[in-house]
RODO-2510 file (C-alpha; in nm, 4 decimals, decimal comma):
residues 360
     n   res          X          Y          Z
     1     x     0,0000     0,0000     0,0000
     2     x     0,1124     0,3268    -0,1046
     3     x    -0,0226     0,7126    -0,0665
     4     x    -0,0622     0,8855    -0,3491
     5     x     0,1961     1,0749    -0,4508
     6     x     0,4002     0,9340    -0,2251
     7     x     0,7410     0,6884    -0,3015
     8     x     0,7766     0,3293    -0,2453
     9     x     0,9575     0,0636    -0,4174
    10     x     0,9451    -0,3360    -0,5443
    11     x     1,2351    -0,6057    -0,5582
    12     x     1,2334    -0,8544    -0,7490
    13     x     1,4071    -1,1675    -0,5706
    14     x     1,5823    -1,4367    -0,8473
    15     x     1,7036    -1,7668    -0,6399
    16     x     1,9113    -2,0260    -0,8548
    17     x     2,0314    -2,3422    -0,7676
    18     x     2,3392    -2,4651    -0,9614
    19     x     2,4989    -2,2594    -1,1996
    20     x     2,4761    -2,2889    -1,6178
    21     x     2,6176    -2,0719    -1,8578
    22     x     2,3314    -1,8342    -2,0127
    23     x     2,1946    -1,5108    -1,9620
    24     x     1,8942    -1,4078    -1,7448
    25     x     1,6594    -1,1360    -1,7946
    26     x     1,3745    -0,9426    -1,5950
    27     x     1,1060    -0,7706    -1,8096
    28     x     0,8372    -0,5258    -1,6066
    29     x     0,5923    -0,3326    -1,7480
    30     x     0,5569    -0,1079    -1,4523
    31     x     0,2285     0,0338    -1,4574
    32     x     0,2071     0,4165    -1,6228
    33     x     0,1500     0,5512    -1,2775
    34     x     0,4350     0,4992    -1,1159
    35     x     0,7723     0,7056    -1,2201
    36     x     1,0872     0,5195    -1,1499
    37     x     1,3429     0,7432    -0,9315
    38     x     1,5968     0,4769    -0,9226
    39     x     1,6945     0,1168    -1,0112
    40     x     1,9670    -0,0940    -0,7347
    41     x     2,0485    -0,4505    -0,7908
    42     x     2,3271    -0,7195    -0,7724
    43     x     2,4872    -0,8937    -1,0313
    44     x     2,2286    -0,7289    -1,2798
    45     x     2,2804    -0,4398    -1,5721
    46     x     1,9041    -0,2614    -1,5669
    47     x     1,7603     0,0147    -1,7661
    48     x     1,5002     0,2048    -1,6661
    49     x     1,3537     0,3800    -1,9789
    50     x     1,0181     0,2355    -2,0879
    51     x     0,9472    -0,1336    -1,9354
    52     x     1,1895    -0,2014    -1,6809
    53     x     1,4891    -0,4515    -1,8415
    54     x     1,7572    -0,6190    -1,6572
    55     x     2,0236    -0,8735    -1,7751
    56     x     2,2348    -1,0513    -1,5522
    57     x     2,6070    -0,9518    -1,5679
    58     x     2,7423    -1,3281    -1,5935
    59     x     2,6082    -1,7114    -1,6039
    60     x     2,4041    -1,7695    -1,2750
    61     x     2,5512    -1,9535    -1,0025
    62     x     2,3632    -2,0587    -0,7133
    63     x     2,2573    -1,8425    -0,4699
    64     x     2,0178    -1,5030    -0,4459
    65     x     2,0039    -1,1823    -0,6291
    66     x     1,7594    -0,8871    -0,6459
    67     x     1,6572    -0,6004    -0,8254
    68     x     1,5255    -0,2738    -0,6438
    69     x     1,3019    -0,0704    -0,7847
    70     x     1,2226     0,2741    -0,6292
    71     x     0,8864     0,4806    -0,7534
    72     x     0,6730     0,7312    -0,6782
    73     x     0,2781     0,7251    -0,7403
    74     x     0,0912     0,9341    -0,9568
    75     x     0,3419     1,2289    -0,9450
    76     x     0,3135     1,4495    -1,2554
    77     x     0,3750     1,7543    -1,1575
    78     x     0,6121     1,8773    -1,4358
    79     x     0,7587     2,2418    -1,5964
    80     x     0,7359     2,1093    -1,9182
    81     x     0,5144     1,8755    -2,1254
    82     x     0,5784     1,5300    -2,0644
    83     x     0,3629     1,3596    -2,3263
    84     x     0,3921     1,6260    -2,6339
    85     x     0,7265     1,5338    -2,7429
    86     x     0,7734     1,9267    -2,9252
    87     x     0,7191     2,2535    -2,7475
    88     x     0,4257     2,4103    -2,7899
    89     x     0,5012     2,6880    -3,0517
    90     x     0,4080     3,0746    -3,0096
    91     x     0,0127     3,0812    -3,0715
    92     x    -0,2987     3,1301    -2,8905
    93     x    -0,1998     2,8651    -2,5981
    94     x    -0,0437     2,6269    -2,4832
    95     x    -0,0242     2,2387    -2,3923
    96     x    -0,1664     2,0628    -2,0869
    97     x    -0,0736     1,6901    -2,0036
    98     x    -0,3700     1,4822    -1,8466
    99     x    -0,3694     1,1526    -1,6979
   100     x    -0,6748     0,9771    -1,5824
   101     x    -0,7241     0,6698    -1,3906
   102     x    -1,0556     0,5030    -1,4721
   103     x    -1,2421     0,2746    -1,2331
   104     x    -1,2430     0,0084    -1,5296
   105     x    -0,8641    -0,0354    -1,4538
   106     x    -0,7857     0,1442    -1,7963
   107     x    -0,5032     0,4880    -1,7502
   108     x    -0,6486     0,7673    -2,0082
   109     x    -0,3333     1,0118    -2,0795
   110     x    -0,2262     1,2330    -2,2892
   111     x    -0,1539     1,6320    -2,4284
   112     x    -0,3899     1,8807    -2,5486
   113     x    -0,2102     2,1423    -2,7945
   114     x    -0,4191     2,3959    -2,9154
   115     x    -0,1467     2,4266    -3,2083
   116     x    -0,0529     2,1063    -3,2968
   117     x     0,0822     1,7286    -3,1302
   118     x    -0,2521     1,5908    -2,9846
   119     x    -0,1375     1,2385    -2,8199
   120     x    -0,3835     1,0189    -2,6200
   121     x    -0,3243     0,6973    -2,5000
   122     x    -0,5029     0,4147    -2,2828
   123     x    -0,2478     0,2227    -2,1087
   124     x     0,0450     0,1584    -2,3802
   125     x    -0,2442     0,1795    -2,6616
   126     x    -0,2460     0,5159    -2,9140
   127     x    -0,5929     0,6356    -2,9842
   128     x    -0,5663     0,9662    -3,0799
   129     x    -0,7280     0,8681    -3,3877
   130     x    -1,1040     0,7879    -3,1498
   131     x    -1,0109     1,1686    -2,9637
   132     x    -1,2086     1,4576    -3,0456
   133     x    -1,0552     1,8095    -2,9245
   134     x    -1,2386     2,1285    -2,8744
   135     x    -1,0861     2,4947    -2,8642
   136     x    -1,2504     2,4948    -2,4990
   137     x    -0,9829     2,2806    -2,2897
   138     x    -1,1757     1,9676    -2,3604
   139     x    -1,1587     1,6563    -2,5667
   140     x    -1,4278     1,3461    -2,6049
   141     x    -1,3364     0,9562    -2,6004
   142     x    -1,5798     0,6968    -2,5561
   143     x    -1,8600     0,8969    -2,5726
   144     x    -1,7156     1,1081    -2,2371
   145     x    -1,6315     1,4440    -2,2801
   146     x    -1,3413     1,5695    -2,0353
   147     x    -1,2898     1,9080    -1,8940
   148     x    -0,8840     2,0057    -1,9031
   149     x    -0,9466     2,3299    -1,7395
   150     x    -0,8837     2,2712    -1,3669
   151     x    -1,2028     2,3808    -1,2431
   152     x    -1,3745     2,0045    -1,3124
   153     x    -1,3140     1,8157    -0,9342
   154     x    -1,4905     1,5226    -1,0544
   155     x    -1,7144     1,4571    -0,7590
   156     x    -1,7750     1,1068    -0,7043
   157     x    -1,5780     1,0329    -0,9883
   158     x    -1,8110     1,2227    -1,2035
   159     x    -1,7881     1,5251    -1,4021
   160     x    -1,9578     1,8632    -1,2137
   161     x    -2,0360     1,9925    -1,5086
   162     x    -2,2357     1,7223    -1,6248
   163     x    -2,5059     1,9577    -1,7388
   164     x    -2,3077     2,1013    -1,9775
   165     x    -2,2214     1,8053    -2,1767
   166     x    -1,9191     1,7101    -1,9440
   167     x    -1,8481     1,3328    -1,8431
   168     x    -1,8268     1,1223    -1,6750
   169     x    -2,1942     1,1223    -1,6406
   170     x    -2,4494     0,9629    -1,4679
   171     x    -2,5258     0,6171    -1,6238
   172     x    -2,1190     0,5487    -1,7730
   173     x    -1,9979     0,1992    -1,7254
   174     x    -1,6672     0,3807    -1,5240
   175     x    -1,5966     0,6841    -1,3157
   176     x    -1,2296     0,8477    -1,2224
   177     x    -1,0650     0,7258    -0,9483
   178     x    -0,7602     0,9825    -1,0005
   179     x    -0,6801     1,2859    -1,2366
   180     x    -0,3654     1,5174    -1,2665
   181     x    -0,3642     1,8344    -1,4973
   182     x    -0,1210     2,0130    -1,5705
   183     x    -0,1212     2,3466    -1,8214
   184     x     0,1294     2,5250    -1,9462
   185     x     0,2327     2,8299    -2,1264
   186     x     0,1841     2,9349    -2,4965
   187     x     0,5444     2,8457    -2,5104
   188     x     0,5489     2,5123    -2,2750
   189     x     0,8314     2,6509    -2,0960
   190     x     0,6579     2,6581    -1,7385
   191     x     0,3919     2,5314    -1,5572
   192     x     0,0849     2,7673    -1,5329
   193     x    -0,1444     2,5875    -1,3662
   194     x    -0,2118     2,1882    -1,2039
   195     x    -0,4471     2,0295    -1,0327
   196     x    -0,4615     1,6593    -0,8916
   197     x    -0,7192     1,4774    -0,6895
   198     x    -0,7179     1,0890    -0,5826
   199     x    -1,1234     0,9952    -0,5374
   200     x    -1,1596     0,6278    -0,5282
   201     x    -0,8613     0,3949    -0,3951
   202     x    -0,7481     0,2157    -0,6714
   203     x    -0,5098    -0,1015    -0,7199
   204     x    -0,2621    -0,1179    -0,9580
   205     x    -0,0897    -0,4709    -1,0918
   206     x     0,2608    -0,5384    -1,2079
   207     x     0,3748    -0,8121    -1,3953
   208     x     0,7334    -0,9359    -1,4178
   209     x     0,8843    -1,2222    -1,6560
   210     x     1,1439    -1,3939    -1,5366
   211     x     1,3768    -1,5995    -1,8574
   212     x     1,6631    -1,8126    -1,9194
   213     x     1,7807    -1,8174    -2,2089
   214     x     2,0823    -2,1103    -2,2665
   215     x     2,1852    -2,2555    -2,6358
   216     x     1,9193    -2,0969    -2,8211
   217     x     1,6683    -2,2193    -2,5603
   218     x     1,4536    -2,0076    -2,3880
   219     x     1,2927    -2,1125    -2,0084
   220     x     0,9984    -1,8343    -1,8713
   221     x     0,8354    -1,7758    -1,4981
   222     x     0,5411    -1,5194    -1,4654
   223     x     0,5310    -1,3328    -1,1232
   224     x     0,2224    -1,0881    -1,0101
   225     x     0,2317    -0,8165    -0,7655
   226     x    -0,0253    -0,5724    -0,6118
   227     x    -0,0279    -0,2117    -0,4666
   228     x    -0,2805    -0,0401    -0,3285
   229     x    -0,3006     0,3344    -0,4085
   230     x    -0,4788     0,5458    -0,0985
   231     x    -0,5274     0,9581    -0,0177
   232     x    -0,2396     1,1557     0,0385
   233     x    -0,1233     1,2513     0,3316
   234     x     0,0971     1,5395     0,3921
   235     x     0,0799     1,8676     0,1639
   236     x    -0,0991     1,8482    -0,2143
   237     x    -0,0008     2,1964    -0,4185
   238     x    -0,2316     2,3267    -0,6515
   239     x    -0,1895     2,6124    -0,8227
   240     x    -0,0330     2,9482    -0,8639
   241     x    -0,0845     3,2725    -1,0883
   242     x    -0,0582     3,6086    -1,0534
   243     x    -0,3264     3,8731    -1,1655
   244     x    -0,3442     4,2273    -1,1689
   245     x    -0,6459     4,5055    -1,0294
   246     x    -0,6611     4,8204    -1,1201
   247     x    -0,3447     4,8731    -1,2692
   248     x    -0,1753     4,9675    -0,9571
   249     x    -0,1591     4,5870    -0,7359
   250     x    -0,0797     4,2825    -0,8570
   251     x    -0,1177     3,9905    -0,6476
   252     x    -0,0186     3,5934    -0,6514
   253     x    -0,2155     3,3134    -0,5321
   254     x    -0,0900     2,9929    -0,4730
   255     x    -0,3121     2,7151    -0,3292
   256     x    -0,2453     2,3882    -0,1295
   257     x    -0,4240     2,1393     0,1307
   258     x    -0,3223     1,9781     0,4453
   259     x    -0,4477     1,5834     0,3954
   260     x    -0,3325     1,5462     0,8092
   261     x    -0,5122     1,5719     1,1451
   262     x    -0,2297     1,8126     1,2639
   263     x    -0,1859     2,1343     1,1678
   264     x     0,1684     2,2267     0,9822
   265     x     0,4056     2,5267     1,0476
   266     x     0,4889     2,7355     0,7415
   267     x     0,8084     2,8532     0,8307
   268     x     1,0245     3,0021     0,5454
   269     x     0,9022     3,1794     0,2441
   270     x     1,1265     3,1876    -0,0278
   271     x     1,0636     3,3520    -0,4168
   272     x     1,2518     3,4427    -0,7008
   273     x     1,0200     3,6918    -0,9373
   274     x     1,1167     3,9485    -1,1942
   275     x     1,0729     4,3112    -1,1191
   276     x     0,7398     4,3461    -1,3512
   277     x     0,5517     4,3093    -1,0310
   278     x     0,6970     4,5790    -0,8073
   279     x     0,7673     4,5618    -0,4349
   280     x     0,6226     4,2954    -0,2480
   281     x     0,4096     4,4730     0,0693
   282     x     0,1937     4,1893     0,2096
   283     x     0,1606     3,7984     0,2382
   284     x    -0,2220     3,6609     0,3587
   285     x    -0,3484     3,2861     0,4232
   286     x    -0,6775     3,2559     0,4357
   287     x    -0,8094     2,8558     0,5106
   288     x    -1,1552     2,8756     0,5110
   289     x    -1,2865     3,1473     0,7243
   290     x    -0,9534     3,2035     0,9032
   291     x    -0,7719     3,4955     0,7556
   292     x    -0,4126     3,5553     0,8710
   293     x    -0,1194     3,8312     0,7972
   294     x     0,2041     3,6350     0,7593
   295     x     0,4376     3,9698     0,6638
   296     x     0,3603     4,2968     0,5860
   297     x     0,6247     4,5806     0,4992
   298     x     0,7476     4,7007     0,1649
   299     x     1,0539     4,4345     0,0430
   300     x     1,2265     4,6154    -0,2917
   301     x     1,2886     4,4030    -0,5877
   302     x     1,5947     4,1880    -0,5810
   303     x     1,5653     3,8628    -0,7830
   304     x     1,5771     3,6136    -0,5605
   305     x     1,4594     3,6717    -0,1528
   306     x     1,4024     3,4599     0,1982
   307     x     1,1480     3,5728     0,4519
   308     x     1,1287     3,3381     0,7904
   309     x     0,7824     3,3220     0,9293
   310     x     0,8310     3,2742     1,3451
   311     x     0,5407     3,1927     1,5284
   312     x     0,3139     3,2661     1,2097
   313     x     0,1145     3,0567     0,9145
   314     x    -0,0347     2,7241     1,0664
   315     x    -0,1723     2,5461     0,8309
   316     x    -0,5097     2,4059     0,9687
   317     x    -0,5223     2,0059     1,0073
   318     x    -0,7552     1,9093     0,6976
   319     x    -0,8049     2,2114     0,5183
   320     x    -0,7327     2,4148     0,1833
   321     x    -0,5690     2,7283     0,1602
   322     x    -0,4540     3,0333    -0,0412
   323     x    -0,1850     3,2190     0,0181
   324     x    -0,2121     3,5807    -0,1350
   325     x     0,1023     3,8240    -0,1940
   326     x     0,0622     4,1402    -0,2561
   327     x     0,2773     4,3876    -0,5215
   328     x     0,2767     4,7893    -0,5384
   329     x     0,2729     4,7199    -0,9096
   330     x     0,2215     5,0910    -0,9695
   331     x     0,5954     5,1167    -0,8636
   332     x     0,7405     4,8237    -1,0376
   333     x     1,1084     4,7962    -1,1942
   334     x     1,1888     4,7794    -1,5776
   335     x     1,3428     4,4349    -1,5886
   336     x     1,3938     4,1686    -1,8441
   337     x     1,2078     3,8852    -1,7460
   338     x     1,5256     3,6056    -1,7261
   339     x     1,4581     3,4075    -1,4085
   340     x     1,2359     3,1280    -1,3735
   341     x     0,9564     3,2571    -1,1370
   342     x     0,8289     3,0321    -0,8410
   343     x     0,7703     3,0598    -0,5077
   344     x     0,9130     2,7869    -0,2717
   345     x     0,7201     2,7135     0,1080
   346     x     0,8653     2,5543     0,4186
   347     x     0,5705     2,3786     0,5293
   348     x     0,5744     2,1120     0,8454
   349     x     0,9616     2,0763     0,7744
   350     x     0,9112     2,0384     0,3864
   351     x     1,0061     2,2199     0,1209
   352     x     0,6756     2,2648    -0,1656
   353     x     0,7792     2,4426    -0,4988
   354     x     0,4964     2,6939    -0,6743
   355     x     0,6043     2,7619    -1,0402
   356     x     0,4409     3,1273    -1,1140
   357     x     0,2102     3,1608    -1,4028
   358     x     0,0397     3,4071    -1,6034
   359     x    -0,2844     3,5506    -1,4966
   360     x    -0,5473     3,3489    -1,5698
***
């Protein structure tokens, strides 16, 4: 069993008994929701891209070897595309990478490119070909029409906009169990906005294939394993974009939720802007109806900055927030835009990373 989100790992165990001169090999298809971080073993050579592959170094002998595997679970947060293989070009937007885990065991993924490089697959299978894409953030497969816009929780495993057309509706043979959005900018060089929600538990199979292969003859063993995918705990981040009033503040919101039954310290803030947005004069959380000042002042532009919160920003057991920093844009600095914006929170001892985006 495994949180979402979180890591966790598999070995594979080989035991031989006598030696022979051949070569071994372990073939995985590790399920599309889990990313490898890193592969250990002894007496193997493994590669990780695609379907996990190891050969053995040298003819078995008797005795034990294994194969680590280290993962995490449905992670996609990303600063680029990860399914369009070519950057979105200059145009009217950008791409966003979906991935969908269906309660009929099938993994809907893909990119949306309002230029060009559509890609959907379930599981391993291409069918961009059965996709229909809309100029709206949407596309339809199987008679379900998806919303790609963020603002689609998928209550129940349903769409909430089911009204307007949007699946999954009432009456499908499958609900979500788990989405992840992520949308970028018209260049795909940053993350403008994600979104990610596990709603059903959900368990995942993997299958490994054990062979032997010895003058020209080839010797197979099947092996099954099972993990259990279950809420987060911890911090989930959201999103974060700035927007501008009255052409005199501009403000960023970033958004996150506390999955625990404690409440979590936010203890450093750390950001690295340009100087388009002008002095930063005020940082608020508000979770639910609790509104809090974490700094006020007037900080002048430098690049890159640090502000330690003491005694300040607890982040409710259980709850959502936003966090809101305010900008004297009126005031701001002619700069060229050349660092990559984000802001960066200290929360319960961890360190959460919000990449800035344009105003939505």
């Amino acid at each position: 069993e495994v949180k979402e989100g979180d890591q966790g790992s598999l070995t594979y165990t080989v035991k031989t008994v006598g030696s022979d001169t051949g070569v071994m090999k372990i073939e995985s298809n590790l399920e599309e929701l889990f990313t490898i971080e890193k592969i250990e073993s002894t007496g193997w050579d493994c590669d990780s891209e695609g379907p996990i592959s190891c050969q053995s170094k040298s003819s078995p002998d008797s005795g034990t070897s294994t194969v680590t595997v280290s993962f995490s679970v449905a992670s996609f947060l990303a600063k680029k595309p990860v399914i369009c293989q070519d950057p979105t070009k200059k145009g009217i937007g950008g791409a966003i990478d979906f991935f969908f885990q269906l309660s009929n065991d099938k993994f809907l993924h893909g990119c949306y490119d309002k230029n060009e490089g559509h890609a959907v697959y379930v599981d391993l299978d291409d069918v961009t070909e059965q996709v229909q894409f809309d100029m709206n953030s949407a596309f339809t497969y199987d008679g379900n029409k998806y919303d790609l816009s963020c603002k689609d929780s998928f209550t129940d495993g349903m769409s909430d906009y089911q009204g307007k057309g949007y699946g999954p509706a009432a009456g499908s043979s499958y609900k979500i169990n788990f989405f992840h959005i992520n949308r970028f900018n018209g260049e795909g060089e940053s993350t403008v906005q994600s979104c990610t929600k596990l709603i059903n538990e959900f368990t995942l199979k993997n299958k490994a294939t054990l062979t032997f292969t010895s003058e020209g003859q080839t010797q197979s063993l099947d092996a099954s394993s099972y993990l259990k995918v279950t809420e987060k705990s911890g911090i989930s981040t959201y999103d974060s974009n700035v927007f501008f009033k009255n052409k005199k503040k501009a403000y960023i919101i970033a958004e996150f939720e506390n999955h625990d039954s404690t409440n979590k310290a936010i203890s450093t803030y750390e950001a690295c802007l340009d100087g388009s947005l002008g002095p930063l004069i005020k940082i608020v959380m508000t979770c639910g109806n609790k509104v809090e000042t974490l700094w006020s002042g007037s900080l002048a532009y430098t690049e890159c900055f640090t502000l330690e919160f003491d005694n300040h920003g607890a982040v409710p057991a259980e709850s959502k927030c936003e966090m809101k920093s305010d900008f004297d844009w009126e005031n701001a600095e002619a700069t060229e835009n050349t660092v990559s914006q984000h802001i960066d929170l200290t929360i319960g001892g961890k360190e959460y990373s919000f990449p800035v985006g344009l105003n939505r």
